[in-house]
C-alpha positions as CSV (number, residue, x, y, z in Angstrom):
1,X,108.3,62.5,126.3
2,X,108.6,63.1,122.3
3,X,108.0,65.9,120.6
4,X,104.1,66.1,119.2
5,X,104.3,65.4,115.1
6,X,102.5,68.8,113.6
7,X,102.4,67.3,110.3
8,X,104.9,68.3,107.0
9,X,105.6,72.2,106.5
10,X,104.6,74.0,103.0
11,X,104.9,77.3,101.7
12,X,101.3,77.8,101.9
13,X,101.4,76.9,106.1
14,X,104.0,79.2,106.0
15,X,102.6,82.0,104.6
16,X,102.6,81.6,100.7
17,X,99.4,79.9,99.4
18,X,100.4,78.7,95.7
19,X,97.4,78.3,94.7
20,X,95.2,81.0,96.0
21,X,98.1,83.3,94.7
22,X,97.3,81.2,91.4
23,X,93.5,82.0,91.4
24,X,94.3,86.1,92.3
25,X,97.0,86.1,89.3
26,X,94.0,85.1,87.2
27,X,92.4,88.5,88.0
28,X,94.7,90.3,86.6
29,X,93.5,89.4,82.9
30,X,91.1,92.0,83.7
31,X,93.8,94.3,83.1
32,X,94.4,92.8,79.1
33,X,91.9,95.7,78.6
34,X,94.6,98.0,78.6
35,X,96.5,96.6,75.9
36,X,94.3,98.3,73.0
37,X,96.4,101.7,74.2
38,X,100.0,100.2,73.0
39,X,100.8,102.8,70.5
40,X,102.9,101.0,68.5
41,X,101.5,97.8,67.5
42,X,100.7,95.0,69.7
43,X,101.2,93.4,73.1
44,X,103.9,89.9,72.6
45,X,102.7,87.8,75.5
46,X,105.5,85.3,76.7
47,X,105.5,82.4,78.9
48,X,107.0,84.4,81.8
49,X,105.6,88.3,81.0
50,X,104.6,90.5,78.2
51,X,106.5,92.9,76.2
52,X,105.8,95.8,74.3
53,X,106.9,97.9,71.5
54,X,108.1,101.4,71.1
55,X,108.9,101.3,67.6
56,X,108.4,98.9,64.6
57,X,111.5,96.5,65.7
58,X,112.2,97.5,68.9
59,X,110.1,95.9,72.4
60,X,109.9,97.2,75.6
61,X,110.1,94.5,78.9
62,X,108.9,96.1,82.3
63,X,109.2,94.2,85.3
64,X,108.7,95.1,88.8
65,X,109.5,92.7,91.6
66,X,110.3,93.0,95.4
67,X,112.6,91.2,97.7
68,X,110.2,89.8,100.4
69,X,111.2,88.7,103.6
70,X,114.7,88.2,103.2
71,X,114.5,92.1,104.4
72,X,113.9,90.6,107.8
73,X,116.9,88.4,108.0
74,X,119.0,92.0,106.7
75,X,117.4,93.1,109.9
76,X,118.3,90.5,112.1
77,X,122.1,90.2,111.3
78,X,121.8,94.0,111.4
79,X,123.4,94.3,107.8
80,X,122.1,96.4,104.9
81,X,124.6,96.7,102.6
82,X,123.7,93.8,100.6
83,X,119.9,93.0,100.6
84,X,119.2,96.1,97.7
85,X,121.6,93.0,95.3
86,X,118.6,90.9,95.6
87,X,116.1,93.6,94.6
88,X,118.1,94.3,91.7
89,X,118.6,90.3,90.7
90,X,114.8,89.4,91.0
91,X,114.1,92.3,88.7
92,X,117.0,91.9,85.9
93,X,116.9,88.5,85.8
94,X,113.2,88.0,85.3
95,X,113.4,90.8,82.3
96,X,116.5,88.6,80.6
97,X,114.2,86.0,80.1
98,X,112.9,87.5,77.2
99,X,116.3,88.5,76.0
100,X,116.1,92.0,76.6
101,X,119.2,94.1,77.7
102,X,117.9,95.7,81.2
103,X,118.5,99.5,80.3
104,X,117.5,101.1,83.7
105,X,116.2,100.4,87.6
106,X,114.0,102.4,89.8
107,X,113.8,101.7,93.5
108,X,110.7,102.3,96.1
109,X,111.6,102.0,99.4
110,X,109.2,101.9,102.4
111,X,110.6,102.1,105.6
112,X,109.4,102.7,109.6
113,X,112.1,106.0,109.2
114,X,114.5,106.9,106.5
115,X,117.6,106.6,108.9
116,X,120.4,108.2,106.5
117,X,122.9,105.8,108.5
118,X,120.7,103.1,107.2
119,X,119.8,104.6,103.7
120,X,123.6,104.9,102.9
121,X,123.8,101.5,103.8
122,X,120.9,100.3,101.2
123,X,122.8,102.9,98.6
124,X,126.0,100.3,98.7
125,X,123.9,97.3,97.8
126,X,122.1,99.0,95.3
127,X,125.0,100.6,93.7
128,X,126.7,97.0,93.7
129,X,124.0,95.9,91.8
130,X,122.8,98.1,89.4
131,X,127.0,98.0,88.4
132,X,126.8,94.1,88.1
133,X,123.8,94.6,85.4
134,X,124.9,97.6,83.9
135,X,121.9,99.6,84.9
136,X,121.5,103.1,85.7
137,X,119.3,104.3,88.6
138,X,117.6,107.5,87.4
139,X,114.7,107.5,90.0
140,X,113.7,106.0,93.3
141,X,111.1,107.1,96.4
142,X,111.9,106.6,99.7
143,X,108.4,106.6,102.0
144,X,108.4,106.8,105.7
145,X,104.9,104.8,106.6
146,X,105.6,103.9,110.0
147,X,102.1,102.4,110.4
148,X,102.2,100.0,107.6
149,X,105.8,99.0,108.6
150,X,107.4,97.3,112.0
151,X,110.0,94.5,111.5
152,X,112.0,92.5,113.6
153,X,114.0,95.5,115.0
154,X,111.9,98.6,116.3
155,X,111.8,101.2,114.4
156,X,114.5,99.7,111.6
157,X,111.8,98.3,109.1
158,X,111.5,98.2,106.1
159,X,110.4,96.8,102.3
160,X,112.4,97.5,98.8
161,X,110.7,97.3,95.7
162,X,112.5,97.5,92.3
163,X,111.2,98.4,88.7
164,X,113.8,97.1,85.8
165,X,113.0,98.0,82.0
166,X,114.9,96.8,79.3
167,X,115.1,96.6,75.6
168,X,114.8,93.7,72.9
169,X,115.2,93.5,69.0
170,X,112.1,92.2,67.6
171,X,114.7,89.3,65.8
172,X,116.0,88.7,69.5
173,X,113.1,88.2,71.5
174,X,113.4,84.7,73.2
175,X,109.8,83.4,73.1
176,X,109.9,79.8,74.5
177,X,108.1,78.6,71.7
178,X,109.3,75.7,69.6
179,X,110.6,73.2,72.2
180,X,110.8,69.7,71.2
181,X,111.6,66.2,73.3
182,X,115.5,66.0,73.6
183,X,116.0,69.6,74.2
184,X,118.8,70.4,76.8
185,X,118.6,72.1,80.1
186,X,121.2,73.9,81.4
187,X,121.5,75.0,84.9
188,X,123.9,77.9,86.4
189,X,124.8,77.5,89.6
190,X,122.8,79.9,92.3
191,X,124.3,81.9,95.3
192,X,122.5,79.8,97.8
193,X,118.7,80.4,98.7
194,X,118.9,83.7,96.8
195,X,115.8,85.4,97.7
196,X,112.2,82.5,97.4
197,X,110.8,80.4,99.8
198,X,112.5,82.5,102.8
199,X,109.5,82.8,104.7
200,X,108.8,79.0,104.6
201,X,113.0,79.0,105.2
202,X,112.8,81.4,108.6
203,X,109.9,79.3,110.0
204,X,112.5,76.4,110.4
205,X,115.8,77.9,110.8
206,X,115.6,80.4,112.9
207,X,114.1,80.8,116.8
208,X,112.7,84.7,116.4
209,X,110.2,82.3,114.0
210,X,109.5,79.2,115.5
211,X,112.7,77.6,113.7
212,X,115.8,75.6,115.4
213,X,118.9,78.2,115.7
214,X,120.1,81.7,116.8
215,X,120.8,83.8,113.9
216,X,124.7,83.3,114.6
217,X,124.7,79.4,115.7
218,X,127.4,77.9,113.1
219,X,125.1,74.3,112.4
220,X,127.2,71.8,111.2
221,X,127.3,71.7,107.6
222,X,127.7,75.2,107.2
223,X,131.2,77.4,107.6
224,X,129.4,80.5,108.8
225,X,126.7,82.0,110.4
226,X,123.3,80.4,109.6
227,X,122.2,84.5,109.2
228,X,125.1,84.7,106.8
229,X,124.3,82.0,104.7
230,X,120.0,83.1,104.1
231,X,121.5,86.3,103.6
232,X,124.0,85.7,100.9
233,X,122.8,88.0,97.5
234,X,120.8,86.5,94.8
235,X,123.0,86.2,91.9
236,X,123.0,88.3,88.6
237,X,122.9,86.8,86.0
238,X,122.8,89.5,83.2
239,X,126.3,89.9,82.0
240,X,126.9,86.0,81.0
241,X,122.9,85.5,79.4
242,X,123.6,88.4,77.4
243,X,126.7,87.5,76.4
244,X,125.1,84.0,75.2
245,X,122.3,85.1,73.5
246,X,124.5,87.0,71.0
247,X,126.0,84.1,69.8
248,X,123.8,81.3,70.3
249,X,120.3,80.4,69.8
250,X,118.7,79.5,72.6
251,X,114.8,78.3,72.7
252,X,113.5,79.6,76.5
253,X,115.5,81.2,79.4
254,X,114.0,80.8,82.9
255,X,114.4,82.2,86.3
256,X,114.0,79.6,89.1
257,X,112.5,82.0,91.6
258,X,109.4,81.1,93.1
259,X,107.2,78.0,92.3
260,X,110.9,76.9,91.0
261,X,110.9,73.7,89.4
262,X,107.1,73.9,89.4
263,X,107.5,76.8,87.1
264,X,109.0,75.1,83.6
265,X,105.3,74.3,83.6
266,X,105.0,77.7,82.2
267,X,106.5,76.8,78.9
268,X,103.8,73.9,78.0
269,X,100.5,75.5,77.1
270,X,102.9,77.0,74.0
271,X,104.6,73.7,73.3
272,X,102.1,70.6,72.6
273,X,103.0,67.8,74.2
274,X,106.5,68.5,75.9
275,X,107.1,67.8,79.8
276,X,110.6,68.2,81.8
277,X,112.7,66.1,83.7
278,X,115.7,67.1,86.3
279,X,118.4,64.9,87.1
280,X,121.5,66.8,87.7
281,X,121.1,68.6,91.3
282,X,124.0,69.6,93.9
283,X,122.1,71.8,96.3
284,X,124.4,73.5,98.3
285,X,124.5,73.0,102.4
286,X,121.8,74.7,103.2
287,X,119.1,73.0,101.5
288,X,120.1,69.9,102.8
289,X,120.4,71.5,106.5
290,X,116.4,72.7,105.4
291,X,115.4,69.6,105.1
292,X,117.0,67.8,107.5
293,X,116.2,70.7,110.5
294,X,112.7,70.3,109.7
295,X,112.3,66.9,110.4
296,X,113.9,67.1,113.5
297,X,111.2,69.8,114.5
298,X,108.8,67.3,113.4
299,X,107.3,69.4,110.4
300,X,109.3,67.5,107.5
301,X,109.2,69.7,104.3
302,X,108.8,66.8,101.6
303,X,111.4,66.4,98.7
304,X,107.8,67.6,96.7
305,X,107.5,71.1,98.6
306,X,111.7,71.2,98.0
307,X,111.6,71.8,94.7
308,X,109.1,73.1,93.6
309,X,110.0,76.3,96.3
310,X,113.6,76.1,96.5
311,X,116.4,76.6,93.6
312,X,118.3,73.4,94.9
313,X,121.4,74.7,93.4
314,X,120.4,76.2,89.9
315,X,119.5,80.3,89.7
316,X,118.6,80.4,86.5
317,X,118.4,77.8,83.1
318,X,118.1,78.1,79.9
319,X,117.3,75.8,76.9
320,X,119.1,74.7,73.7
321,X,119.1,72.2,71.1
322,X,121.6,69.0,72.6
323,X,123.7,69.6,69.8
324,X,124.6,73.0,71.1
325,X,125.0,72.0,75.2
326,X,128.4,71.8,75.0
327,X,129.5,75.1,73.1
328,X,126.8,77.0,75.8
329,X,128.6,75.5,79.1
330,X,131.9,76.6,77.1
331,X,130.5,80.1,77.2
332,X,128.6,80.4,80.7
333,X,132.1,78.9,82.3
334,X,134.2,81.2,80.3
335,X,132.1,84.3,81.8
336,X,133.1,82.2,85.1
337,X,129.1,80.7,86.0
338,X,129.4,77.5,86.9
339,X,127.3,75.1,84.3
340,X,125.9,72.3,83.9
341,X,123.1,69.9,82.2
342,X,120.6,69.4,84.6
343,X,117.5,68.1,82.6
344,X,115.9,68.0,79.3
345,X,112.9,67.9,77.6
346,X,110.9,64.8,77.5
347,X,107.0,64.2,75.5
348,X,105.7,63.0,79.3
349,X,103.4,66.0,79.8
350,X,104.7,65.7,83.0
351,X,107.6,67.7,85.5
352,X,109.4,65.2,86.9
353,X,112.5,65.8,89.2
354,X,115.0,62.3,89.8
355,X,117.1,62.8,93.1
356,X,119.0,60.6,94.9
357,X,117.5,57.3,93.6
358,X,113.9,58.7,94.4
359,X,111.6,60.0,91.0
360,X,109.3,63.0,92.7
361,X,106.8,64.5,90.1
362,X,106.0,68.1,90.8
363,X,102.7,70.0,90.3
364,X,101.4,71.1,87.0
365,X,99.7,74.0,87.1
C-alpha cells in the first residue's frame, strides 16, 4: 500500500513560525525607549541592526546570536569540537554587515553538566573561531540548568550563545541605503547548511526525528556521513569583507541566515522602488538530497520554502555598483572565497529567485 501524502513541509510545521516570529520581533520596538540613554549622540538604525556611538566618529555594533539546533546534531555524532565555529560565525558575520571590525566575543553556555571532557572540547571550536575573526574572548558563563536542558544524549545537553561587538568609523558604516536597478549581487560560496533551517533539516534527514537516514548512512550524493555533512562549521566570513570594504565601496552587505533569500527584503523600505532577482545558484549536495528526501517521505519542501530558509550555496552577499563586480570577485577570490554574481537589483518591487528554468517569487515581508 503507498505511503499516506501528509502534505509539503515548512519551517513553521517544523518548528519555526516566520511569521508569528515576525509579529513578536515587532514587540521589541517597545524597547526604542531606551535609546534616549545613548550618551553620545544618537541611535543609526540599519536594515539588519542598530548601532551606536561611543564617541563623535566612532559606532558601536552589538550583536548576540545563538546556534540553535545544530547543537543536537554535535550531540548526535558525538563531536564538540566544532559546533562553538558556528556560534562565533552567526555572531561576526551579522556585525560585518554594518562594516564594523568585530573587536571581541563573549560566550554563555547552558548545559545539563559542565563535563570538563566536554567543555575542553567546546574550548577547541571556540578558540578556532574567535582566531578565524580575530576576536578575543575576555568573558564567558558556563550554567549547569539541568531542568531547562535534556538533548538527544542523557545528560550531554546543551545550548551556546555568543555576544560579538565590534567597531565602525562613522565614514565606514555600510548603511544599505542608495541602491538603484542594475546593482550587482555577489554571492560567496557557503560551507554547506551552516547553521538555519536545521530543525526543518533534522525533521527530514534524520530517523531520531522522523527523517529518512541513520546519522552515519553515506546517501548517495554525498562522500561522507550525512551527520558529517549538517555538521560542517558555518563559515567566517570576516577576514575577506574586511579586507574589501577598505578598498571598495560597497552599497549593503548581507548575511543569508535565516529567512535567507526572503531576507534582501530588508533592504527595500530604505530604497524606493528596488526589488531583487537571483539567478546564479549551485547548491551543494545536500540541498538537493533535502529536497529530493522529502518527497520521497511524502512531505515535499517546495522550491518556495527552499529558499527563502536555506543558503542554497551563498553564505553571505554583498552589493556593488556593476561596474565594480569584477575588481570585488578579484578580491574575495584572492582572499581564496569562492565568488560569484548571483543576482542584481531590479525596479520589480518584487524578490524573485530563477532556477532551473522555473521563476519562484519569494515572500515579502
Amino acid at each position: 500500500m503507498p505511503r499516506k501524502k501528509l502534505g509539503t513541509l515548512t519551517y513553521a510545521k517544523a518548528g519555526v513560525d516566520r511569521a508569528l516570529r515576525g509579529k513578536s520581533k515587532r514587540v521589541l520596538d517597545i524597547l526604542e525607549r531606551t535609546y534616549r540613554f545613548s550618551r553620545y549622540g544618537s541611535v543609526v538604525k540599519l536594515p539588519y541592526g542598530n548601532i551606536f556611538p561611543i564617541t563623535e566618529d566612532l559606532y558601536i555594533d552589538l550583536v548576540i546570536e545563538e546556534i540553535g539546533t545544530k547543537v543536537l546534531i554535535a550531540q548526535l555524532a558525538n563531536k564538540h569540537d566544532t559546533i562553538g565555529i558556528d556560534g562565533i560565525a552567526m555572531a561576526v558575520n551579522d556585525v560585518i554587515r554594518s562594516g564594523a571590525r568585530p573587536l571581541a566575543l563573549a560566550d554563555n553556555i547552558h548545559t545539563h553538566v559542565s563535563d570538563p571532557i566536554l567543555v575542553r572540547e567546546w574550548m577547541k571550536g571556540i578558540l578556532k573561531g574567535a582566531e578565524e575573526s580575530e576576536c578575543m574572548v575576555p568573558s564567558g558563563e558556563i550554567g549547569d540548568v539541568p531542568d531547562l536542558i535534556k538533548g538527544v544524549v542523557e545528560g550531554k545537553g546543551f545550548d551556546m550563545i555568543f555576544a560579538s561587538v565590534g567597531e565602525v568609523h562613522r565614514r565606514d558604516i555600510i548603511s544599505g541605503n542608495n541602491l538603484k536597478p542594475g546593482d550587482v549581487i555577489i554571492g560567496m560560496r557557503s560551507s554547506g547548511i551552516h547553521s538555519n533551517g536545521v530543525s526543518l533539516a533534522r525533521k527530514v534527514l534524520f530517523k531520531q526525528w522522523g527523517g529518512a537516514y541513520d546519522p552515519f548512512d553515506i546517501p548517495e550524493g554525498l562522500d561522507r556521513e550525512i551527520v558529517y555533512e549538517v555538521l560542517e562549521p558555518t563559515r567566517i566570513y570576516v577576514k575577506p569583507t574586511l579586507k574589501l570594504a577598505a578598498t571598495h565601496k560597497i552599497k549593503a552587505m548581507v548575511h543569508i541566515t535565516g529567512d535567507a533569500y526572503v531576507k534582501f527584503g530588508k533592504l527595500m523600505p530604505t530604497n524606493r522602488d528596488i526589488g531583487f532577482e537571483f539567478n546564479q545558484f549551485n547548491p551543494q549536495p545536500i540541498f538537493t538530497l533535502l529536497q529530493e528526501t522529502s518527497k520521497k517521505l511524502h512531505t515535499p519542501i517546495s522550491d518556495v520554502e527552499m529558499f527563502s530558509t536555506f543558503n542554497m550555496g551563498w553564505g553571505f552577499a554583498v552589493i556593488v555598483d556593476d561596474a565594480a563586480k569584477d575588481e570585488v570577485i578579484d578580491s574575495l577570490e584572492r582572499s581564496d572565497i569562492e565568488a560569484t554574481r548571483i543576482g542584481m537589483v531590479t525596479d520589480s518591487r518584487e524578490i524573485l529567485v530563477k532556477h532551473e528554468g522555473k521563476k519562484i517569487p519569494l515572500p515579502v515581508q
